[in-house]
C-alpha positions as CSV (number, residue, x, y, z in Angstrom):
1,X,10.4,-6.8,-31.3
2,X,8.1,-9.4,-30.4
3,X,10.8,-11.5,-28.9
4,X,12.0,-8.8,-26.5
5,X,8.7,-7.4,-25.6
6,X,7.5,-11.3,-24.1
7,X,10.5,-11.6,-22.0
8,X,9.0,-9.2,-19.3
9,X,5.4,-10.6,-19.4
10,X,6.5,-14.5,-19.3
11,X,8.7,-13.5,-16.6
12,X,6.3,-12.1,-14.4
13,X,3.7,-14.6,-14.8
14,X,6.1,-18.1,-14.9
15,X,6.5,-16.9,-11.1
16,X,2.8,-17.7,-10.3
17,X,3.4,-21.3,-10.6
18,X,6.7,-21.6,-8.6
19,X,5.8,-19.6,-5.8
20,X,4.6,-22.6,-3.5
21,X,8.4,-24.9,-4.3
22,X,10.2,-21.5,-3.4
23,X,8.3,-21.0,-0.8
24,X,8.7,-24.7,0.6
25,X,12.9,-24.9,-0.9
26,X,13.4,-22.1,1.6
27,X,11.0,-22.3,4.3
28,X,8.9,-19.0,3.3
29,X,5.4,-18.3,4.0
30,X,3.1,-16.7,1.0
31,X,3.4,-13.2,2.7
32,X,7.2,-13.5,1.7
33,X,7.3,-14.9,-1.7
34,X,5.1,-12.3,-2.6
35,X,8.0,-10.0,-3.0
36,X,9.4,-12.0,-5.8
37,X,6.4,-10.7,-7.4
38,X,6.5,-7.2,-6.4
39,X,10.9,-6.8,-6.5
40,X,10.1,-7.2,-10.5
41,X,7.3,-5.0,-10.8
42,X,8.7,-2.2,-8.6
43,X,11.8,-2.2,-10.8
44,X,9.9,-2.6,-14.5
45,X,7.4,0.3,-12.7
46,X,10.5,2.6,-12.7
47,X,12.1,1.5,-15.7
48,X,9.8,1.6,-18.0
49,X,9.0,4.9,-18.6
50,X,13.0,5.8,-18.0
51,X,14.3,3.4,-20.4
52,X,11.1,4.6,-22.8
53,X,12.7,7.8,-22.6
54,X,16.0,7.1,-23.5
55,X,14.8,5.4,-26.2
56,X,12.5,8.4,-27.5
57,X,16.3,10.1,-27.6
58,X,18.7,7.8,-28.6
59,X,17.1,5.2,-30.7
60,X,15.9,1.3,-29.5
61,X,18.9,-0.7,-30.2
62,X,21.7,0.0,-27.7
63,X,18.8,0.0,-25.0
64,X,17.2,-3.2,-26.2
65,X,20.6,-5.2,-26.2
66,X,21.9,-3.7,-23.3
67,X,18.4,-4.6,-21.4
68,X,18.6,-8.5,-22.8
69,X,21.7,-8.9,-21.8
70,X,21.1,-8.0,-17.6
71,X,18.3,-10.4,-18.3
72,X,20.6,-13.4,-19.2
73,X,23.0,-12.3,-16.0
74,X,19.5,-12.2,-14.0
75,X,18.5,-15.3,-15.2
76,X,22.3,-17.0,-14.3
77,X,21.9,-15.4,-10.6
78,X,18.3,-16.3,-10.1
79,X,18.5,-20.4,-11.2
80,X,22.0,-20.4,-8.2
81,X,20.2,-18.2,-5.6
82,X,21.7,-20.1,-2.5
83,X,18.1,-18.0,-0.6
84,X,15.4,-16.1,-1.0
85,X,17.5,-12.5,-0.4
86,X,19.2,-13.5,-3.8
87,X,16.6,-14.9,-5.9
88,X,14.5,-11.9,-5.0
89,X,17.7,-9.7,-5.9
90,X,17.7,-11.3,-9.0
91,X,14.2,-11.0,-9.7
92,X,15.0,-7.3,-9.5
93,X,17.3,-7.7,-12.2
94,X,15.3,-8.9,-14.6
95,X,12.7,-5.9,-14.0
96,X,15.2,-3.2,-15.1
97,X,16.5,-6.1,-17.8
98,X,13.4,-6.8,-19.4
99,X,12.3,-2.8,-19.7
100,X,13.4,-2.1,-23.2
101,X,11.6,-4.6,-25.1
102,X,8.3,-3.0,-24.8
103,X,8.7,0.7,-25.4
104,X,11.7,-0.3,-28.3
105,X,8.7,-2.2,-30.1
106,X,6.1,0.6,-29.7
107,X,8.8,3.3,-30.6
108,X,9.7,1.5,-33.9
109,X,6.3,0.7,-34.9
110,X,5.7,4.4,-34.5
111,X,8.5,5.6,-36.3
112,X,8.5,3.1,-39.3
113,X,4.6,4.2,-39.7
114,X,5.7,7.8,-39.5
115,X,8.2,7.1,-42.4
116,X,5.9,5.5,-44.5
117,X,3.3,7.8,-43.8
118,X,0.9,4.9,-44.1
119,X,-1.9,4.0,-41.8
120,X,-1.8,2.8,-38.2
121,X,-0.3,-0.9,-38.5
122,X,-3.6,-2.7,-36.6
123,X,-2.4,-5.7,-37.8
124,X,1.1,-5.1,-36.0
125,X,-0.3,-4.1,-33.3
126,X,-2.7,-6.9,-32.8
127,X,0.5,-9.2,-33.3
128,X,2.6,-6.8,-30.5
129,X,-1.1,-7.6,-28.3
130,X,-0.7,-11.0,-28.4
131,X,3.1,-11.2,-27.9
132,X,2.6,-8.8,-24.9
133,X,-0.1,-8.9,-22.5
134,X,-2.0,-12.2,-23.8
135,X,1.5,-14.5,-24.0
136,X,1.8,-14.0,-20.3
137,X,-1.2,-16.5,-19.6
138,X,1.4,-19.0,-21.0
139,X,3.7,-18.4,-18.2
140,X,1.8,-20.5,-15.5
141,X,1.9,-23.9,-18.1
142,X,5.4,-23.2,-19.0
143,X,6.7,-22.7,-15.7
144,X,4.4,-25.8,-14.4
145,X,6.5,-27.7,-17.4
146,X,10.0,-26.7,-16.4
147,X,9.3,-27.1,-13.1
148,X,8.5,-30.9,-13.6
149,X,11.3,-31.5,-15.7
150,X,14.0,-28.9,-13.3
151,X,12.5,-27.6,-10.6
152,X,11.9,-24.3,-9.9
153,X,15.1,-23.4,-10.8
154,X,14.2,-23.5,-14.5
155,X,11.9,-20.9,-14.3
156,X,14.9,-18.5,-13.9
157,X,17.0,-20.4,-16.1
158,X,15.1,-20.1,-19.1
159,X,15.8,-16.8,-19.1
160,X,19.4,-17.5,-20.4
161,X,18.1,-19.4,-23.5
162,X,15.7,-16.5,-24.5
163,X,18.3,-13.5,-23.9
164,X,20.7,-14.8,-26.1
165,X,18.3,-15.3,-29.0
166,X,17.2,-11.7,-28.3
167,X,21.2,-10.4,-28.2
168,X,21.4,-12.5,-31.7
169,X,18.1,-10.8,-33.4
170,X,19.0,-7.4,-31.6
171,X,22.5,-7.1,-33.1
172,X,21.5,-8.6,-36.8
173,X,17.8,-6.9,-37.2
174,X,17.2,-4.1,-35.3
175,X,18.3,-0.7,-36.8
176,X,21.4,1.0,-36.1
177,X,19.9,4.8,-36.6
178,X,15.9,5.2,-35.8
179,X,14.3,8.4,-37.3
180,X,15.3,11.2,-34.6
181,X,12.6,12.9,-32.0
182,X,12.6,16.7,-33.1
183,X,16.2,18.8,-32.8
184,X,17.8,16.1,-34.8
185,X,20.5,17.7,-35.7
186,X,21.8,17.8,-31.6
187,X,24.7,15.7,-31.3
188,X,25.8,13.2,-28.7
189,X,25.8,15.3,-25.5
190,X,23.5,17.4,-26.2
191,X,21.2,14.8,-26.5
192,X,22.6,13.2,-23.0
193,X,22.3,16.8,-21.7
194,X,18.1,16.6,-22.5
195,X,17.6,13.5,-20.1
196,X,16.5,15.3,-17.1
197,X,17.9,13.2,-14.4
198,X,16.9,15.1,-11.8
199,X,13.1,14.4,-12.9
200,X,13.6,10.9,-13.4
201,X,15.3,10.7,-9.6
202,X,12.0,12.7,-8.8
203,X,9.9,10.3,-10.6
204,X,12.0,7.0,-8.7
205,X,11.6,8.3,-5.2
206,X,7.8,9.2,-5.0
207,X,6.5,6.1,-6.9
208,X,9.2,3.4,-4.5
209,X,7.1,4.9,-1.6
210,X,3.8,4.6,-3.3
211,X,4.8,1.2,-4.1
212,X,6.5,-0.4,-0.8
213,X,3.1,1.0,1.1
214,X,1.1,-1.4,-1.2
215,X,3.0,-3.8,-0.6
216,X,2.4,-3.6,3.1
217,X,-0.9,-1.4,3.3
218,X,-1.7,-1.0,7.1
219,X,-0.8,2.0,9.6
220,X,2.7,1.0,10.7
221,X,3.5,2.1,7.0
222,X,1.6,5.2,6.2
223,X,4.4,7.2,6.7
224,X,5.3,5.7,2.8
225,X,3.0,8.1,2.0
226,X,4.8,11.7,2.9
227,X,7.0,11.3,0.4
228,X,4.9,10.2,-2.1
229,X,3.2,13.7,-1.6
230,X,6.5,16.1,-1.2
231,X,8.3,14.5,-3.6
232,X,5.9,14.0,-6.0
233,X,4.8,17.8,-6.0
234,X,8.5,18.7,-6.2
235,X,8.4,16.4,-9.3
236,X,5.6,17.8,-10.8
237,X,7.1,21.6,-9.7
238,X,10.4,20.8,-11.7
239,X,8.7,19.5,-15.1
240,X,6.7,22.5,-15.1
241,X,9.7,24.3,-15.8
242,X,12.2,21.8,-17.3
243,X,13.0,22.7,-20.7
244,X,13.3,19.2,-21.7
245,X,11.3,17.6,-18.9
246,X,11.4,13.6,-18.3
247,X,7.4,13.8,-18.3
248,X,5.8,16.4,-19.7
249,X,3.2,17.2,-17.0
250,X,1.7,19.9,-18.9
251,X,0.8,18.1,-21.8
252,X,-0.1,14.9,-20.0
253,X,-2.5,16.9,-17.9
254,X,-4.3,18.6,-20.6
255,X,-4.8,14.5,-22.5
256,X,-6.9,13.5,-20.2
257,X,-8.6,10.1,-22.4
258,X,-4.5,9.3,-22.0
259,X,-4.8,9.8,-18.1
260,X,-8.1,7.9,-18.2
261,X,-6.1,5.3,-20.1
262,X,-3.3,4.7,-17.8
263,X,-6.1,4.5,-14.5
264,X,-8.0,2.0,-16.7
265,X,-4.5,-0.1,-17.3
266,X,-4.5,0.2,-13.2
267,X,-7.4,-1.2,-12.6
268,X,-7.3,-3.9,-15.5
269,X,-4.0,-5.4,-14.2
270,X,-5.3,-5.5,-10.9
271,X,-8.0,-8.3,-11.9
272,X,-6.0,-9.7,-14.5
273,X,-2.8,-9.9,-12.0
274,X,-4.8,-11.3,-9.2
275,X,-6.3,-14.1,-11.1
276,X,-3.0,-15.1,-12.3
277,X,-1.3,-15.3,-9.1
278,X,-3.9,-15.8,-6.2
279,X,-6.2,-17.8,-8.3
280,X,-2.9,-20.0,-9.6
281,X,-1.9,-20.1,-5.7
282,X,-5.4,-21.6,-4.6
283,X,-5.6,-23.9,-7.2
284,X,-2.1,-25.4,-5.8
285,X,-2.9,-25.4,-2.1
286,X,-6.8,-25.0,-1.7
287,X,-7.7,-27.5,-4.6
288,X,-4.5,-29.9,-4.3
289,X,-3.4,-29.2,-8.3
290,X,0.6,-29.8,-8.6
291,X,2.4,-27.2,-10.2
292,X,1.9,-28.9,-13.2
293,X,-1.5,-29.0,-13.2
294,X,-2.4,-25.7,-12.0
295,X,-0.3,-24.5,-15.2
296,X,-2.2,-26.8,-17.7
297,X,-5.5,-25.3,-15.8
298,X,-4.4,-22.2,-16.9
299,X,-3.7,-23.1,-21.0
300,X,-7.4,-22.3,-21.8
301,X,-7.0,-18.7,-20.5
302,X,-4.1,-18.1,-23.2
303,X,-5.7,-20.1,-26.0
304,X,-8.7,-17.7,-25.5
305,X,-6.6,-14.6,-25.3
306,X,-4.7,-15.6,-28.1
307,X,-7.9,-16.0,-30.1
308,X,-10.0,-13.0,-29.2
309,X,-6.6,-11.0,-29.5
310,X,-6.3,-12.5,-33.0
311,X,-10.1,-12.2,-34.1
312,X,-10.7,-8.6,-32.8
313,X,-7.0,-6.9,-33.6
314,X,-8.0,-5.6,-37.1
315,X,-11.6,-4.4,-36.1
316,X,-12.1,-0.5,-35.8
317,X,-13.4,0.8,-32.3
318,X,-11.9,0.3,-29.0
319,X,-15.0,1.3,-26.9
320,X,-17.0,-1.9,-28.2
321,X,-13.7,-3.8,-26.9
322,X,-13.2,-1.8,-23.6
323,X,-16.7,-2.6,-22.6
324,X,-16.7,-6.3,-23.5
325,X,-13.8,-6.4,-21.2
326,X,-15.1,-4.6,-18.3
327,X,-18.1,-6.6,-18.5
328,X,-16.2,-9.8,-18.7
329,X,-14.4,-8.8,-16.1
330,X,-17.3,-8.7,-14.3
331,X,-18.8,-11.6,-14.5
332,X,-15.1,-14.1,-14.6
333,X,-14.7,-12.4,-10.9
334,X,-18.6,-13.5,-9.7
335,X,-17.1,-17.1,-11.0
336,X,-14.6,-17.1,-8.4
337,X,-17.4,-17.0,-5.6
338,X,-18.6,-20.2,-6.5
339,X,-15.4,-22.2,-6.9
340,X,-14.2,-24.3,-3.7
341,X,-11.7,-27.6,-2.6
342,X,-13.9,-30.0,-4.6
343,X,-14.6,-28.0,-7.3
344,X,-14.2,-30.2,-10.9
345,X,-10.9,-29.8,-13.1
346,X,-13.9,-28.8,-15.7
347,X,-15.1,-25.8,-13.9
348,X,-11.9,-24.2,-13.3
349,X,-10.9,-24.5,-17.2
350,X,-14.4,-22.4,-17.6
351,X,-13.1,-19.5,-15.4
352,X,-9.8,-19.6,-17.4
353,X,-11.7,-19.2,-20.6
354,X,-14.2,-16.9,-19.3
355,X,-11.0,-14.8,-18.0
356,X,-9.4,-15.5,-21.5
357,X,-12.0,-13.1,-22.8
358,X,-11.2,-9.8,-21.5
359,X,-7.6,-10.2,-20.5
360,X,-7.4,-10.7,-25.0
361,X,-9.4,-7.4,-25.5
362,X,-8.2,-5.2,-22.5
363,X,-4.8,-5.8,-23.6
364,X,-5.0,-4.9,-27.2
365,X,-7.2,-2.1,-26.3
366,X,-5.0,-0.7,-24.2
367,X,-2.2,-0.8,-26.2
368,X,-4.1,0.8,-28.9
369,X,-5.3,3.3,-27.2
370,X,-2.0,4.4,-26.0
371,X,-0.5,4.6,-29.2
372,X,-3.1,7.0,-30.9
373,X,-3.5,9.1,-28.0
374,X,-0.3,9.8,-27.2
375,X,2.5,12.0,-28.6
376,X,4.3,10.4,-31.4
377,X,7.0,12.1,-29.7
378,X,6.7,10.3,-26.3
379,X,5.8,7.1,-27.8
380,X,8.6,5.1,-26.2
381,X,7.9,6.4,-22.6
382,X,4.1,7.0,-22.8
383,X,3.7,3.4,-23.9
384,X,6.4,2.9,-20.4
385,X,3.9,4.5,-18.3
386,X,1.2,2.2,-19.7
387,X,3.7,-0.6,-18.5
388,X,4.1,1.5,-15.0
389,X,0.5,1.7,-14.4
390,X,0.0,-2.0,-15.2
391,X,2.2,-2.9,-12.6
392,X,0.7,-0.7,-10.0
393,X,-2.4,-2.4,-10.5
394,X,0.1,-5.9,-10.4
395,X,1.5,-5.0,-7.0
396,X,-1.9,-4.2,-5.7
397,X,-2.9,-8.0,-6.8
398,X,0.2,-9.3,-5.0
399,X,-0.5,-7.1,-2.2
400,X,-4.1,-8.5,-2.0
401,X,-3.4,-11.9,-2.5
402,X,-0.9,-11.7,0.2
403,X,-3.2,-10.2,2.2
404,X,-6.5,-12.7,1.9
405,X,-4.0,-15.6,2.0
406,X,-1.8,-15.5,5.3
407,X,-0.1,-18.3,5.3
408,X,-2.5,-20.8,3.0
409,X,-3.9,-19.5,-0.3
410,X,-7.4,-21.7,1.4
411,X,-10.9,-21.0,-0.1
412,X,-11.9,-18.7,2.4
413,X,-8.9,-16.8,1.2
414,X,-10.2,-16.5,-2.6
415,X,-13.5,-15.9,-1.6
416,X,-12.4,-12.7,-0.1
417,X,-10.3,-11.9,-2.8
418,X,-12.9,-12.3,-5.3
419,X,-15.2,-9.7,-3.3
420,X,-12.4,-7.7,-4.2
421,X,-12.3,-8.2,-7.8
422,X,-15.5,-7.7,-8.2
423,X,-15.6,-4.0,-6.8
424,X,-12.3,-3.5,-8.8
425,X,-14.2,-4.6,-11.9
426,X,-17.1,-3.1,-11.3
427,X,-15.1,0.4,-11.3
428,X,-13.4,-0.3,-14.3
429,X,-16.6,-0.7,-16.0
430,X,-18.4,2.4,-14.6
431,X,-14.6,4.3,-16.0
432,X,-15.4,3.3,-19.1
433,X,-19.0,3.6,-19.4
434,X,-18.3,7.3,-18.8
435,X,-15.4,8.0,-20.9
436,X,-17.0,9.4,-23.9
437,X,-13.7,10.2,-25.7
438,X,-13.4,6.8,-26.6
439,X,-16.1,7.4,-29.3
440,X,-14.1,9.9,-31.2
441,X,-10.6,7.1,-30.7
442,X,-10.8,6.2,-34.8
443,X,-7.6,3.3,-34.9
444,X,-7.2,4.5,-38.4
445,X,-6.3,7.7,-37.6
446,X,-2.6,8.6,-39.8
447,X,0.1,8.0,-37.8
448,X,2.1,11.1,-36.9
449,X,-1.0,13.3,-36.8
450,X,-2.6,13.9,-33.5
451,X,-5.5,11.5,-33.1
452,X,-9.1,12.6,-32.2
453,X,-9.1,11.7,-29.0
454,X,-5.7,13.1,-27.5
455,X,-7.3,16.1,-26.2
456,X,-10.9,16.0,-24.1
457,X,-11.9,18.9,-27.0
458,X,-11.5,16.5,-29.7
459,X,-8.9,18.2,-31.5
460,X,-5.6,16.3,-30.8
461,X,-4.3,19.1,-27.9
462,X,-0.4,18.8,-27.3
């Protein structure tokens, strides 16, 4: 599980480091390479609650394998891409590739509490929190690694190693049968007949729009946004009345600490994202780190997560962890304002652990959060649209930094993009001051029973 569910998250972080040698190997400014970034989160955006749904119906294993495997052709295409055109393509690839790991894990952990009918695995879950969210901060020092001993190149490559040891695992430990979702006793087509593929094209087509405009916010592309509004009502109009709908709107609307959830994610990853990638970028081109460098500057930021991830994952309470995040947040973004070209190699492994803090608890909380507020019906693709939501707030980071930067990630640049931040942050905080249903979120609610929180009444509403 934990295996599968890194392969996304190292993938979309390893990028932050090679973006600069791409950018130079093909003659591409920052405003360009920033869809290398964006191509994977616009696929894993869509994917992840799709494939989370055909999991919910037909069980994690064929989805798991069949997703590892498009990430070993992805990672073949990407480390021969003769241009940018076909590493970006294959960047694509690995965002619908690396889709199943998550929601198969979640799914499984789910299911195998539900069987036992024991209580909700925190220590699991702390481990899935740490393989997840808080492994990605190793992305920028491994890719700095394999970039010195192959070039950029390597960072695609590695993905070839790392799918076939997931296709190995997959085949020999993961579960041929899962326990069913309810009507268990539907066979093969009915079960393919309860995908709503007209909902999920419904779901595609709004959200593409949505995301292309934040990739290029400004006027010349606001007409992105008429879909996003037609289709998306349509979408919402047809889950209203699907029997079997891909998202069940109804009961998603009425679990509004889940909504709240997903916008927190949104505005988490936006912060988290940013710092990765913009901050990673300045520290090659403002501050004059190698690749190298810049990824061993980052190595404190994962040894914190790792450790906070570790030290917290068992404790009962998210709120106490939600607002130590938001607050961290806070104050890792003010950092940013004071860094500049001659800033120490010291001071920049600070930020990293002062970011280390709240990208070890956001993540776990998140995840948590999700998992006991949702439907243990759902679980595969409600803990997809956690994914989906993440990346939103990734794209807008991308967006940003592309933005701010131009054609230089200088300091000027950051400093804008830490103004930014800040407000982001700020917001995130004042959301979770005010959700109050976070109070009544007990982690050791059973599993299989609705959890306190998953209604704004308190009762668990479906």
């Amino acid at each position: 599980m934990m295996l599968g569910s890194i392969l996304n998250p190292v993938n979309s972080s390893i990028i932050s480091v090679s973006l600069v040698p791409i950018g130079a190997a093909f003659g591409a400014p920052p405003s360009r390479t920033a869809w290398l970034i964006s191509a994977l989160y616009l696929a894993t955006a869509i994917g992840q609650p799709v494939v989370g749904r055909l999991i919910d119906l037909f069980g994690p294993r064929r989805l798991f394998l069949a997703g590892t495997a498009l990430t070993g052709i992805a990672g073949v295409v990407g480390s021969l891409a003769p241009g940018l055109g076909v590493l970006i393509a294959a960047r694509v690839l690995l965002g619908f590739g690396t889709c199943a790991g998550y929601p198969a894990a979640m799914y499984l952990i789910r299911s195998e509490a539900r069987r036992t009918g024991q209580q909700s695995p925190a220590g699991v879950l702390a481990g899935l929190a740490v393989a997840t969210q808080t492994i990605a901060v190793v992305g920028p020092s491994l890719g700095g690694l394999l970039i010195g001993l192959g070039g950029w190149r390597a960072t695609l490559a590695v993905n070839i190693p790392l799918a076939a040891a997931g296709l190995v695992l997959g085949a020999t430990r993961l579960p041929r049968t899962a326990p069913p979702p309810p009507a268990a006793s539907a066979d093969g087509p009915r079960r393919a007949a309860r995908l709503d593929l007209p909902g999920m094209v419904l779901f595609a087509v709004p959200l593409v729009s949505l995301l292309l405009f934040l990739m290029n916010p400004d006027a010349g592309h606001a007409w992105l946004l008429a879909p996003v509004a037609a289709v998306g009502g349509a979408f919402v109009w047809r889950e209203l009345r699907a029997p079997e709908p891909f998202i069940d709107v109804r009961v998603l609307g009425g679990n509004r600490p889940l909504l709240t959830t997903y916008a927190r994610a949104l505005l988490a990853y936006v912060v988290s994202y940013a710092f990765l990638y913009g901050y990673t970028q300045w520290m090659e081109e403002g501050r004059g780190l190698s690749a190298s460098q810049a990824g061993l500057a980052q190595l404190p930021l994962f040894a914190t997560a790792i450790v906070v991830s570790s030290v917290t994952g068992r404790r009962r309470g998210l709120r106490a962890k939600f607002l130590v995040g938001a607050g961290g947040q806070v104050v890792a973004c003010a950092l940013l304002l004071i860094l500049h070209s001659g800033t120490s190699v010291w001071l920049l492994a600070g930020v990293a652990v002062v970011f280390g803090v709240p990208q070890g608890l956001n993540s776990l909380a998140l995840q948590n959060a999700v998992f006991h507020q949702a439907d243990p019906e759902r679980m595969g693709s409600s803990a997809g649209l956690l994914r989906t939501f993440g990346y939103l707030g990734a794209i807008v980071a991308s967006a940003a930094s592309g933005v701010v930067f131009g054609q230089r990630a200088d300091t000027v640049g950051l400093h804008h993009l830490a103004w930014f931040l800040l407000a982001v942050a700020v917001l995130y905080l004042a959301v979770t001051v005010a959700d109050r249903s976070l109070g009544r979120l007990e982690p050791a609610s059973p599993p299989g029973g609705s959890a306190p929180a998953a209604g704004d009444d308190g009762r668990g509403a479906r």
